[in-house]
C-alpha positions as CSV (number, residue, x, y, z in Angstrom):
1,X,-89.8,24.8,-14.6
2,X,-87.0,26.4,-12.1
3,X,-84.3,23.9,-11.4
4,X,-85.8,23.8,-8.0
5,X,-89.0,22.7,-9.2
6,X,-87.4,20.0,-11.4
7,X,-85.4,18.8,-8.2
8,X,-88.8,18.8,-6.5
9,X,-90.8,16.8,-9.1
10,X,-88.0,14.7,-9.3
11,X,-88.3,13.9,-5.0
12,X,-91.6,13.2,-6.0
13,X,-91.3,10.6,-8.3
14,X,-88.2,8.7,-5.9
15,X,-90.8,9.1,-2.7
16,X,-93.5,7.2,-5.2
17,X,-91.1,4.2,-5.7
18,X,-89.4,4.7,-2.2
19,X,-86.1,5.5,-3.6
20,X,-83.8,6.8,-1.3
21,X,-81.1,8.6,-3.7
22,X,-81.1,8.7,-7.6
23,X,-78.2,9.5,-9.4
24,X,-78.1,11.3,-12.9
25,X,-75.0,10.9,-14.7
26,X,-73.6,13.0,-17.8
27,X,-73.6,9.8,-20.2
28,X,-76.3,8.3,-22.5
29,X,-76.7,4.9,-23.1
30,X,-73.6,4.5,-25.4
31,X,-71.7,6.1,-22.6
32,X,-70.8,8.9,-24.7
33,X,-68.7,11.8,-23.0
34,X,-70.4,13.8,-25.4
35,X,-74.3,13.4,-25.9
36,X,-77.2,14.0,-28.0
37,X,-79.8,16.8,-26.7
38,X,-81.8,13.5,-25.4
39,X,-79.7,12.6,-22.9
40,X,-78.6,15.9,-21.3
41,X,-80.5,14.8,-18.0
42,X,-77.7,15.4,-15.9
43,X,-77.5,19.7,-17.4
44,X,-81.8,19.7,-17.3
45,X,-81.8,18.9,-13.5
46,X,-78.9,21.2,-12.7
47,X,-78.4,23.8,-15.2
48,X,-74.3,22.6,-15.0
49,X,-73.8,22.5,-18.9
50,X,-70.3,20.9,-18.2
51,X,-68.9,17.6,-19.8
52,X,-67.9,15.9,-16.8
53,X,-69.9,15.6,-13.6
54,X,-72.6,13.7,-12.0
55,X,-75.6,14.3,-9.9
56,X,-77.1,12.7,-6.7
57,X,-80.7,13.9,-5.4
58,X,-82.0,12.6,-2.1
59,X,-85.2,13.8,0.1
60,X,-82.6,16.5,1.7
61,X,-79.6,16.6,-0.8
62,X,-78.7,17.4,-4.0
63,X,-75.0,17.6,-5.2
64,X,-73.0,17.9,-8.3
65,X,-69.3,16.2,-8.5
66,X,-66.7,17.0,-11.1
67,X,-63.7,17.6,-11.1
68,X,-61.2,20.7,-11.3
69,X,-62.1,21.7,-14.8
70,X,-65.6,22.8,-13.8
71,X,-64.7,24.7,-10.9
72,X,-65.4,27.8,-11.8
73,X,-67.4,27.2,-14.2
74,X,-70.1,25.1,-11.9
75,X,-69.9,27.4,-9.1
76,X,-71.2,30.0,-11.5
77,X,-73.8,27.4,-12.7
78,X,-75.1,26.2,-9.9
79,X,-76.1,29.6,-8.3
80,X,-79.6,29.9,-6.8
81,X,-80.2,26.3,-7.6
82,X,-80.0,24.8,-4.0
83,X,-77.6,22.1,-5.1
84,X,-74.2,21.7,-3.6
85,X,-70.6,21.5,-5.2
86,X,-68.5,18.5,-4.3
87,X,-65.0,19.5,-5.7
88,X,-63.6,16.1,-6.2
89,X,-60.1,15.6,-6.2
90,X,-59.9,17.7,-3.3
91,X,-58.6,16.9,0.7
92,X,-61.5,15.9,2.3
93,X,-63.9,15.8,-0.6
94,X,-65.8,12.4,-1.5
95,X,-66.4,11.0,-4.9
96,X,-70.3,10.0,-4.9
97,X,-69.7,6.7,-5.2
98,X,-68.4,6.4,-1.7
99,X,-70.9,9.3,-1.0
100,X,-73.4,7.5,-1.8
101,X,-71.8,4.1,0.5
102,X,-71.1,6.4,3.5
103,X,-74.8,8.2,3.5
104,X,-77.1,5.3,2.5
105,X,-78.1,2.8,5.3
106,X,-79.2,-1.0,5.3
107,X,-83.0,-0.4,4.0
108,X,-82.3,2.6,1.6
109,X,-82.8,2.2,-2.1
110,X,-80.5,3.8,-4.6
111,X,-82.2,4.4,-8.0
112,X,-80.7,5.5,-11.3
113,X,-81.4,4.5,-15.2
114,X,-79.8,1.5,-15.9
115,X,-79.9,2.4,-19.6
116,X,-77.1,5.7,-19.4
117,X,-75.6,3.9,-16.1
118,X,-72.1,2.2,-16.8
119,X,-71.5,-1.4,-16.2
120,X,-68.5,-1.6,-14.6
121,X,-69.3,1.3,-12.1
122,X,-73.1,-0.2,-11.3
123,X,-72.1,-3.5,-10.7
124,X,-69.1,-2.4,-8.3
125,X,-71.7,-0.2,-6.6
126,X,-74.5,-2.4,-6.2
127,X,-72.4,-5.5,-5.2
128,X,-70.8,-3.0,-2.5
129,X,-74.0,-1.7,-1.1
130,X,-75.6,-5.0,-0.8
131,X,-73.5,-5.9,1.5
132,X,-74.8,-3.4,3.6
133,X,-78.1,-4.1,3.2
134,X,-78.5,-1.3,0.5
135,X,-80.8,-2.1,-2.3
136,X,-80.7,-0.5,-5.8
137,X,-83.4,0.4,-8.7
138,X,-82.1,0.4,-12.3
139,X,-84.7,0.2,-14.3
140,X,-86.6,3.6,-14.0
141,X,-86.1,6.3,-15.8
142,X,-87.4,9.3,-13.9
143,X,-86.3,12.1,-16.4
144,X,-88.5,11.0,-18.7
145,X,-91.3,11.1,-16.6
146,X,-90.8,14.6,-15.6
147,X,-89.4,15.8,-18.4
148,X,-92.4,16.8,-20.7
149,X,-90.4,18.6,-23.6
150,X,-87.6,16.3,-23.6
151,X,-86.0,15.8,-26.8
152,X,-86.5,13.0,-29.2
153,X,-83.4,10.5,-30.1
154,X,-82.1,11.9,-33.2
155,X,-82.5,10.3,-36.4
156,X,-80.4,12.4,-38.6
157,X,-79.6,10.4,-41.6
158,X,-75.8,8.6,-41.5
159,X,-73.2,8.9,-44.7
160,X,-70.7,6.4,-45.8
161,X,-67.2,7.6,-44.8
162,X,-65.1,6.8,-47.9
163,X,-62.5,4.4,-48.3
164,X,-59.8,7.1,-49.5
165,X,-60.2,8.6,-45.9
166,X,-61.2,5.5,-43.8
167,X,-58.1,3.5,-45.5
168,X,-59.4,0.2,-44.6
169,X,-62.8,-0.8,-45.7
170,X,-65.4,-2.4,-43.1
171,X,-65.4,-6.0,-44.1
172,X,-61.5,-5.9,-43.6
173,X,-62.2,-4.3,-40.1
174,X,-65.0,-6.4,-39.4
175,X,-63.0,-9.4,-40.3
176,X,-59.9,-8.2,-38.0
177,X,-62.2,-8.1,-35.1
178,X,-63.2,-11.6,-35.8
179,X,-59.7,-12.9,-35.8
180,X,-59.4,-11.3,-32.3
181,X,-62.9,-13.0,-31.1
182,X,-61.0,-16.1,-32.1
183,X,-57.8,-15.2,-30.1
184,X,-60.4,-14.7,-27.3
185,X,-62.6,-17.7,-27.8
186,X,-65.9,-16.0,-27.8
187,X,-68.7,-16.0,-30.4
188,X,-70.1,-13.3,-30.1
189,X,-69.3,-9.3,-29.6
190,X,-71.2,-6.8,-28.4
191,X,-70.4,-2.8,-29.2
192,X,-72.5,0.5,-27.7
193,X,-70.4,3.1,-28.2
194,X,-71.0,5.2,-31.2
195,X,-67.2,6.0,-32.0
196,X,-66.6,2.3,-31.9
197,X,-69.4,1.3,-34.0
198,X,-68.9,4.5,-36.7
199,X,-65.4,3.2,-37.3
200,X,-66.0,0.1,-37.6
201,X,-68.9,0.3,-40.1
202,X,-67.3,3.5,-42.1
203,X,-70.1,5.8,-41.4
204,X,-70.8,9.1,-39.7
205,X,-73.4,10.9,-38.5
206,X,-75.0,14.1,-36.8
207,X,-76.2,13.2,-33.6
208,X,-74.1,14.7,-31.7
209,X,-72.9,18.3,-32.0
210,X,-69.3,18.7,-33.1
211,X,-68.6,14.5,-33.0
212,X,-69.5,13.3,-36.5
213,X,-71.1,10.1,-34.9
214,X,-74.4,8.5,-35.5
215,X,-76.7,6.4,-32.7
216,X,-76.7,2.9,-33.2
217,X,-76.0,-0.4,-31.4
218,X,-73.6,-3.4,-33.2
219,X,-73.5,-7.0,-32.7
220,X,-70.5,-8.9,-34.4
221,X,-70.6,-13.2,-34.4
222,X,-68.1,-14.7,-36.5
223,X,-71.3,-15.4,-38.9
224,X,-73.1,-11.8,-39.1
225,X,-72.6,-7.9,-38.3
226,X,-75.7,-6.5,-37.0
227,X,-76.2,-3.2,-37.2
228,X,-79.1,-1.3,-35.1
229,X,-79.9,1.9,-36.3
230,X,-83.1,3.7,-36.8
231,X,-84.3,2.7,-40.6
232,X,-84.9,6.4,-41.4
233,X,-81.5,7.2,-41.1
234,X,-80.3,5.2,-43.6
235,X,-81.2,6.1,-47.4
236,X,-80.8,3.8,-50.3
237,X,-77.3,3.9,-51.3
238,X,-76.2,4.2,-47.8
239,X,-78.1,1.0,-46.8
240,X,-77.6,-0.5,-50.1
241,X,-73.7,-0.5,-49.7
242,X,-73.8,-1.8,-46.1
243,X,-76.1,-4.5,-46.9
244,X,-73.7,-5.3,-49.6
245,X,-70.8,-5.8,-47.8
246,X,-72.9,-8.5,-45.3
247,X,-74.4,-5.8,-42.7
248,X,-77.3,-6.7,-41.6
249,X,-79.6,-3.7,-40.3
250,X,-82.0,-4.2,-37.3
251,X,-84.3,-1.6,-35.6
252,X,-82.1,0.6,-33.0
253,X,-85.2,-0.6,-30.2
254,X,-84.8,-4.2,-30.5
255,X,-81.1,-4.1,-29.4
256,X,-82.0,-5.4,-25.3
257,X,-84.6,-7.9,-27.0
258,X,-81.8,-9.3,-29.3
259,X,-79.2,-9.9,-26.1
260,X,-82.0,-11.3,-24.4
261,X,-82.2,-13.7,-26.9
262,X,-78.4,-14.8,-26.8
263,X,-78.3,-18.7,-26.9
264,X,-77.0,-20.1,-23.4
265,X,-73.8,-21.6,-25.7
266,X,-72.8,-18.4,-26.6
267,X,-69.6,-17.0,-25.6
268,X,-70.1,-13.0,-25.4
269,X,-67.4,-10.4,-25.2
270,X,-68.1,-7.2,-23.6
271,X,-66.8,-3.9,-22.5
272,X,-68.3,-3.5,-18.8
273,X,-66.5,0.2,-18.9
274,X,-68.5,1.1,-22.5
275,X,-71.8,-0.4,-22.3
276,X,-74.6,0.9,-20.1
277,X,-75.8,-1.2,-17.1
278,X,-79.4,-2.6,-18.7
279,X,-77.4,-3.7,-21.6
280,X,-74.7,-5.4,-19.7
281,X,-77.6,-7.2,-17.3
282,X,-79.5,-8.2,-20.1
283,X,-77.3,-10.7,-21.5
284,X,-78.6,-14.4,-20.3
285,X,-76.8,-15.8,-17.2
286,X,-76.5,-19.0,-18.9
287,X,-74.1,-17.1,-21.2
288,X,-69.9,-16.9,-21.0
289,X,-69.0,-13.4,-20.4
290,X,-65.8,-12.4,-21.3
291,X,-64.8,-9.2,-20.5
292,X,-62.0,-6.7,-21.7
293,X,-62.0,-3.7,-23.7
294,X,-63.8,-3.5,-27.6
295,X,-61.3,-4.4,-30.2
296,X,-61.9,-1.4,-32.1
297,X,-60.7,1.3,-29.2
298,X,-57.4,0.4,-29.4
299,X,-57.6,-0.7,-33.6
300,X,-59.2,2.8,-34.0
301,X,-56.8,4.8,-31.8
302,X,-53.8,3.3,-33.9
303,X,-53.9,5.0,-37.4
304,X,-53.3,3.7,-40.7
305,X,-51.0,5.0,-43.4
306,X,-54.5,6.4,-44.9
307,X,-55.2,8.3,-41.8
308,X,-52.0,9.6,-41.3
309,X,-51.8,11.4,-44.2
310,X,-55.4,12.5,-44.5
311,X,-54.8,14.0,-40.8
312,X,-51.8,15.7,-42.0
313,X,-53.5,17.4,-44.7
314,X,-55.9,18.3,-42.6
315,X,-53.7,20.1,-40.5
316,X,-51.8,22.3,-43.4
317,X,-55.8,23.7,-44.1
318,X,-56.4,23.9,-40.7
319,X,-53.1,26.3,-40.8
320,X,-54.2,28.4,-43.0
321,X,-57.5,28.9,-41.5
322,X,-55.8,29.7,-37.9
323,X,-52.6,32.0,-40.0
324,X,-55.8,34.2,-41.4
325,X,-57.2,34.3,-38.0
326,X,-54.4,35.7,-35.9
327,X,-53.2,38.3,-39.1
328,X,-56.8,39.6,-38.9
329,X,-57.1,38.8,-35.4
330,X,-53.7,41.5,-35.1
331,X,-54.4,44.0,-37.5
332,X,-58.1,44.1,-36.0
333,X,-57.6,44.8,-32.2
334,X,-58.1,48.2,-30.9
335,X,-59.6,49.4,-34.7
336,X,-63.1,47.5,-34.0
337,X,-64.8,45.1,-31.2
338,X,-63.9,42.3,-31.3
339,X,-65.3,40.1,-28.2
340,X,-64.7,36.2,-27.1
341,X,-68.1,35.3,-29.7
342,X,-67.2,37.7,-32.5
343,X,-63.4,36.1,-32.1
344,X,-64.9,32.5,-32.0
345,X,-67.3,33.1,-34.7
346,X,-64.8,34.6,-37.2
347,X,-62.8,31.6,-36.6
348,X,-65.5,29.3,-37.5
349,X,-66.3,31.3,-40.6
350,X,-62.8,31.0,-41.8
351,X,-62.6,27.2,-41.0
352,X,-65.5,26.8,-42.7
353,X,-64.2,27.9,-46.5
354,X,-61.5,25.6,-46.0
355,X,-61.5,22.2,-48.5
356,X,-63.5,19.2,-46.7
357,X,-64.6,21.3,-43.7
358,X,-67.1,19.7,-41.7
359,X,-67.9,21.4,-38.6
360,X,-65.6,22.3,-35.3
361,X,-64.3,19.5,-33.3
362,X,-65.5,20.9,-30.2
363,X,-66.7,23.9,-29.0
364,X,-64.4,27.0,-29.2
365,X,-62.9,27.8,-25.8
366,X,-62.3,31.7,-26.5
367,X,-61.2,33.0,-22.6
368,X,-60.0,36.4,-22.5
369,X,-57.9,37.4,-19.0
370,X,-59.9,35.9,-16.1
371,X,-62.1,33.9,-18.2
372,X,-59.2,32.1,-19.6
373,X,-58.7,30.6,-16.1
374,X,-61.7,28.5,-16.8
375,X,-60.5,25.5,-18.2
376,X,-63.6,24.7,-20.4
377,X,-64.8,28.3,-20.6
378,X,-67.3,28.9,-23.1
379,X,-68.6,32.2,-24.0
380,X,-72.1,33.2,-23.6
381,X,-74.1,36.1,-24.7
382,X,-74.1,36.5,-20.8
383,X,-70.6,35.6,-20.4
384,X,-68.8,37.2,-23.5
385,X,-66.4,39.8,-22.7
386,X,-64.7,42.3,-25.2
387,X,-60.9,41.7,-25.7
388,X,-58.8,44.5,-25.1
389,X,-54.7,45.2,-26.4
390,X,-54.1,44.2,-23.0
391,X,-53.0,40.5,-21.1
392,X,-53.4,37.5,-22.4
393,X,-56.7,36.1,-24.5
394,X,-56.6,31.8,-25.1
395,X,-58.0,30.2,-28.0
396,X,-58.6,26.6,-27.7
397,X,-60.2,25.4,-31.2
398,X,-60.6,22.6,-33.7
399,X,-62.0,21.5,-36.6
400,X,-63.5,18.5,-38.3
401,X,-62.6,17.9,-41.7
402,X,-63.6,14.9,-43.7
403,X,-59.9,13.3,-43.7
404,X,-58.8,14.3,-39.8
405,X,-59.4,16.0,-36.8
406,X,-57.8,19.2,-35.2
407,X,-57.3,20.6,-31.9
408,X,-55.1,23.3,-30.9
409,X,-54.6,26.0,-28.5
410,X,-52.7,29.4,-28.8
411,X,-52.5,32.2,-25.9
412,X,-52.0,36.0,-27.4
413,X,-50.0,38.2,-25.4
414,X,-52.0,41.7,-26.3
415,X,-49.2,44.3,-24.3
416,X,-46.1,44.2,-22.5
417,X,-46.3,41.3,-19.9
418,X,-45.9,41.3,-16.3
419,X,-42.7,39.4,-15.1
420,X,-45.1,36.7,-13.4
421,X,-47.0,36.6,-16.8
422,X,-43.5,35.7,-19.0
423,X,-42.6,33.2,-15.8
424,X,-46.0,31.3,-16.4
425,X,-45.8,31.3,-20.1
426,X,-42.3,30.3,-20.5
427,X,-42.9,27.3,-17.9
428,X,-46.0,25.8,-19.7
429,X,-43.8,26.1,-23.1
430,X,-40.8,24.7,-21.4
431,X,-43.2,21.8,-20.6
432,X,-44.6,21.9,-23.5
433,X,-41.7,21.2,-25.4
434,X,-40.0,18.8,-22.8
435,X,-42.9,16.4,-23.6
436,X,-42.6,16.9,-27.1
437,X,-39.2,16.0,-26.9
438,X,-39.9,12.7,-24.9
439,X,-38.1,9.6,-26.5
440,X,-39.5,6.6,-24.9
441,X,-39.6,2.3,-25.1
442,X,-42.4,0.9,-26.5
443,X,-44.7,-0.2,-23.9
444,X,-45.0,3.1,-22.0
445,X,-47.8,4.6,-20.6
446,X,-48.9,8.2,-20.8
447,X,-49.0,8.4,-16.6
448,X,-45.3,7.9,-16.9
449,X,-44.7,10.7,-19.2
450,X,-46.9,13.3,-17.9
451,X,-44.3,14.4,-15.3
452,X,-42.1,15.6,-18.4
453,X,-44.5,19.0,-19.0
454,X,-45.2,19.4,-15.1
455,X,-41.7,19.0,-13.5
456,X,-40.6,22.9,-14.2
457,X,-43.6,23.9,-12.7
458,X,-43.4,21.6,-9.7
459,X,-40.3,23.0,-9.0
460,X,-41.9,26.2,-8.7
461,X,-44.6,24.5,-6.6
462,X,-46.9,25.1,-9.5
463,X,-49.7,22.9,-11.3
464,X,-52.5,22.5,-13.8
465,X,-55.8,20.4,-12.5
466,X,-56.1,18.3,-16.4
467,X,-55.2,16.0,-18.0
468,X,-51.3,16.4,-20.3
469,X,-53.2,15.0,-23.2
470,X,-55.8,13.1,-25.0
471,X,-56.4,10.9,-27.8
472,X,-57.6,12.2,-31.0
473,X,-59.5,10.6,-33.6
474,X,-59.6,10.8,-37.2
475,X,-62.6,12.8,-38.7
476,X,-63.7,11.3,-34.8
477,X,-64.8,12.3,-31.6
478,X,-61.8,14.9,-30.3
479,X,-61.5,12.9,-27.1
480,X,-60.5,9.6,-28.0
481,X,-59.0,6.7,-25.7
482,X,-57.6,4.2,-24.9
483,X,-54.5,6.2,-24.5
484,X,-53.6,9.7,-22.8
485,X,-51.2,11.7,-20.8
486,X,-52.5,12.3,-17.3
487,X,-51.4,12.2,-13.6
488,X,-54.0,8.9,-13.0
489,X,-52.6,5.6,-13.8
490,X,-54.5,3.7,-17.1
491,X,-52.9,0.2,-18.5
492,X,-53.1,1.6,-22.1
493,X,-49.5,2.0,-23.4
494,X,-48.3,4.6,-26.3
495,X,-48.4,3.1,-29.9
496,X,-46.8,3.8,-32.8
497,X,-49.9,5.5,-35.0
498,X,-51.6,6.8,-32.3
499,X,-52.5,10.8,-32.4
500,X,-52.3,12.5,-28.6
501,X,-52.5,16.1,-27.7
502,X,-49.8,17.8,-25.8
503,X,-51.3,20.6,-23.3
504,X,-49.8,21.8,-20.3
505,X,-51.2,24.7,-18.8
506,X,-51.0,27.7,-16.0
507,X,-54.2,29.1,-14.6
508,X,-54.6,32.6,-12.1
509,X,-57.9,32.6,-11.1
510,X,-59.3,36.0,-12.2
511,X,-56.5,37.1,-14.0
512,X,-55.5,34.7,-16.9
513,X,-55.1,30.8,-18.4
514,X,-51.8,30.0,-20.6
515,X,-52.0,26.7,-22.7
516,X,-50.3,25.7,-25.2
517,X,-51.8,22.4,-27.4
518,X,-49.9,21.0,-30.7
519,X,-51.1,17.2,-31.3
520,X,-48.5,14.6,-31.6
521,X,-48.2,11.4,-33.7
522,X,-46.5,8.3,-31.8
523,X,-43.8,7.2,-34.1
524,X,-40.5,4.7,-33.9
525,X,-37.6,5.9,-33.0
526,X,-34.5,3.7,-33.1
527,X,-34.3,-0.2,-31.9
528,X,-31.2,-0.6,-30.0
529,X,-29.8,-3.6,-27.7
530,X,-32.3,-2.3,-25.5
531,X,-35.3,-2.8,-27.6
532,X,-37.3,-0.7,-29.0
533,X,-37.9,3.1,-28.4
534,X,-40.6,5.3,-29.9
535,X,-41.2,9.4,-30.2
536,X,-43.8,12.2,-30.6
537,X,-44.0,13.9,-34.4
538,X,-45.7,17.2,-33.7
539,X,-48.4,17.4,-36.2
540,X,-49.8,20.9,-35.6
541,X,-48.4,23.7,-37.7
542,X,-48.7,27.4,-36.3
543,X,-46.5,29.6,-34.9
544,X,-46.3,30.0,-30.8
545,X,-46.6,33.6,-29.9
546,X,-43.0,34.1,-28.8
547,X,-43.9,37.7,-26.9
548,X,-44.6,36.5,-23.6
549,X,-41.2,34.1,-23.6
550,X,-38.7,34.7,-21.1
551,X,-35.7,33.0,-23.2
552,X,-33.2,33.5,-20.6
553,X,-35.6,29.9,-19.4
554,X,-35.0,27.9,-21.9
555,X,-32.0,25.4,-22.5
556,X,-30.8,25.1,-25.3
557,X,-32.6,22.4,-26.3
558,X,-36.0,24.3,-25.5
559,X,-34.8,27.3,-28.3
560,X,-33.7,24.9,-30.9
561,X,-37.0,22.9,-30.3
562,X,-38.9,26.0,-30.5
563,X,-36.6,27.3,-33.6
564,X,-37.1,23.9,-35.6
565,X,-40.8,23.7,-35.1
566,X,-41.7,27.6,-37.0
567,X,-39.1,26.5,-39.5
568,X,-41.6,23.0,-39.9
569,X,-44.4,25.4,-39.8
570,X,-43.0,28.2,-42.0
571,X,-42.0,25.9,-44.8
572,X,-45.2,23.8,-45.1
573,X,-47.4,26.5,-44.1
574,X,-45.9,29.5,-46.6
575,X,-46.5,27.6,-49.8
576,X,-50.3,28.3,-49.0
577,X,-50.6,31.4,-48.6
578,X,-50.5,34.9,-50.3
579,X,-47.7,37.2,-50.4
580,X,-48.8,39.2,-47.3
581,X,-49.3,36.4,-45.5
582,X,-46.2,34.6,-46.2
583,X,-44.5,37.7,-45.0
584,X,-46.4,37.7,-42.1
585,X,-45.8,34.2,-41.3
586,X,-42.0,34.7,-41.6
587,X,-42.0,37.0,-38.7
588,X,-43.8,35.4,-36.5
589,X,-41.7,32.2,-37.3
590,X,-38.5,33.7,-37.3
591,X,-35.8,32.3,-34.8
592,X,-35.2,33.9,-30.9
């Protein structure tokens, strides 16, 4: 079926159960930013393959919101499919929720699938329109029914992820949580999200392209850990080591039969913002609900000695992998073709001879001139475009290896650059390293540093639609929270052990996007009378193409920043490499 035809079928079935407007969100029913083919409803009825976006159909209507990243890349998208872009963020441009509040009227029904819907947004929404006389239908699911070749839910089989990379064993983090559940008086804990759940239980799965997570459900009392996972995912040993450390596995279906069953005593502590809607309405009324964010997120986000190291050694591979790329990358230019999937795939083949390679942490961003102006560009054999010894080509990559995770992003300057060009790069560098630079107290949240990397531009009335920086787990999903750098407020503070990216960017619509991404470890500083302060450790190591920099912009401060850092790289990097290589790697670190 055409899109149009799917958007068709789809009126049908909302005109059968006199729904008014259905909305198909990007999630699944762990609320997954990332998701399993099964629950890529939200690209099948719009043909929008971004991360981030939503869709709401009605007898007349059908619009897609997201936000700046997917611009571009959605307008493209979306051609010839007769739905409309809402470009939210925008003057005069509604969010769908109120959307949704300002079009719908007393009588009208919204409908969506309670079971990839989140909690804390449905019960907002549906308290909000039943005020006005709105009603609202949870519990179909009208993909499914339309949907005839829809995928299955995976059941790729899960692996233990070993105690000398995990660095703290399950029963000790299953014990932790418990000792918070008694902080919090409650009983019982319930966990959907499959980050959450894989640290906590030490395993890691395939489910998911380029996030080693598995599906699965948990329930923690301060008697049992309940595990509910598909049976033939688990082999012998796997289940046999679970089982003996107390966890008990149940069937991944009877999760919403198990809630049900709650006894009315029971004090239950959920996440509204990380379980789906179903879930959240299935626990008994008689029940407590306490409500607040999973333990694990912010136990998972902080990283343990273990970690630390494991992510570290991660990154000196990951540096040789990217220090091979860029010599052949150099020495390969204008002798063969080389386009934005031959650069991406060589990549990957390199990363994958490297020591406890896993897979890529994401998918490679490879945008050469205009393309790199699309934020999360990612070449097609439609799309793919040679590179030529000319402008600027970004590369925006990672890797999962089984003791850490990697993200980075280099731009190449390829010839001489225009005086706009070295303007653009040297601001996102100077922001780059302003933020890196950021000394801080402890209690500090990203929002307030995120002005550090855009203040040079803002002066120049410049800015960059994303996010300063995410969280990062640990052989983990790339995106990780609770913490990040970002314009939009969030109550989660900056802890020592926590692993952020640092990305500033510039983007020319048709002619070229500059970011530069290191990640950075949160680590103390100094206590003084004023308490206690805490800094970035840039954990990244490879060199910043230095072509493009207009050094009469930097302060002092920026150079010797900039100077320090290939120094870092150049002496853990060199002892790793070959003779040509080191040699190489001494030039492009040496001092400006």
């Amino acid at each position: 079926m055409k899109i149009t035809q799917r958007i068709e079928k789809l009126r049908e079935k909302m005109a059968e159960l006199g729904i008014t407007a259905y909305i198909i969100p990007s999630t699944d029913p762990h609320i997954s930013e990332y998701v399993p083919q099964r629950w890529t409803s939200r690209t099948w009825i719009s043909g929008f393959t971004g991360s981030a976006g939503t869709v709401v159909i009605t007898d007349k209507i059908a619009g897609l919101w997201t936000d700046s990243r997917y611009f571009l890349q959605a307008t493209h998208e979306l051609e010839g499919s007769g739905i409309e872009l809402f470009k939210v963020g925008l003057t005069g441009i509604e969010d769908y929720p109120d959307w949704i509040k300002s079009n719908l009227k007393s009588g009208d029904v919204l409908g969506f699938d309670g079971m990839v819907v989140q909690a804390s947004f449905a019960k907002g929404i549906v308290a909000e329109l039943k005020q006005n006389g709105v009603e609202t239908s949870f519990g179909h699911d009208l993909i499914e029914q339309i949907w005839t070749d829809r995928p299955p839910i995976p059941e790729n089989q899960i692996f233990v992820h070993e105690l000398k990379y995990a660095g703290k064993s399950r029963v000790e983090k299953i014990n932790d949580i418990r000792t918070k559940m008694k902080q919090k008086n409650v009983d019982t804990h319930v966990v959907a999200t499959l980050d959450d759940l894989c640290w906590i239980f030490n395993i890691r799965g395939k489910d998911v392209a380029f996030n080693p997570v598995a599906v699965c459900y948990g329930i923690i009392t301060l008697q049992k850990a309940q595990l509910y996972i598909y049976e033939n995912k688990l082999d012998t040993s796997v289940r046999a080591e679970l089982e003996s450390d107390g966890v008990e596995i149940c069937d991944y279906d009877d999760l919403i039969t198990a809630v049900k069953r709650f006894d009315a005593s029971s004090r239950v502590y959920v996440d509204p913002a990380r379980v789906n809607y179903a879930l959240y309405t299935a626990i008994p009324g008689e029940c407590t609900k306490i409500e607040g964010m999973n333990f694990s997120t912010n136990m998972k986000a902080i990283k343990n000695n273990i970690e630390i190291q494991g992510v570290k050694n991660a990154m000196r591979r990951d540096a040789v992998a990217m220090c091979e790329f860029i010599n052949w990358f150099e020495n390969t230019l204008g002798k063969e073709k080389i386009s934005e999937v031959s650069a991406s795939d060589k990549l990957r083949q390199i990363r994958s001879g490297k020591e406890l390679f896993f897979g890529e942490s994401f998918n490679t961003i490879a945008g050469y001139a205009g393309n790199g102006a699309i934020v999360h560009y990612g070449a097609t054999a439609e799309s793919d475009t040679e590179i030529k010894a000319e402008g600027f080509f970004l590369l925006d990559s990672g890797g999962q290896y089984f003791d850490g995770t990697t993200d980075i992003t280099r731009v190449f300057c390829l010839s001489e650059p225009t005086e706009q060009m070295m303007i653009d790069y040297t601001l996102v560098l100077k922001g780059h390293i302003n933020l890196s630079l950021a000394k801080y107290p402890t209690n500090t949240r990203g929002s307030q540093l995120d002005v550090l990397a855009r203040i040079e531009m803002w002066n120049r009335a410049i800015n960059y639609g994303h996010g300063t920086g995410h969280g990062v787990g640990c052989f983990m999903n790339v995106h990780e929270g609770p913490q990040n750098i970002r314009m939009n407020e969030n109550p989660a503070v900056l802890e020592s052990g926590m692993i952020t990216s640092n990305e500033p960017g510039i983007y020319r619509e048709g002619k070229y996007g500059i970011r530069i991404e290191n990640l950075v470890l949160t680590v103390p500083f100094k206590e003084t009378e004023f308490g206690k302060f805490l800094q970035f450790e840039t954990l990244t190591l490879c060199p910043i193409d230095t072509r493009a920099i207009n050094i009469s912009m930097l302060t002092e401060d920026e150079r010797h920043w900039l100077n320090e850092y290939h120094k870092f790289v150049y002496d853990e990097v060199s002892p790793l490499l070959d003779g040509e290589l080191k040699n190489w790697l001494k030039e492009k670190t040496k001092s400006i």
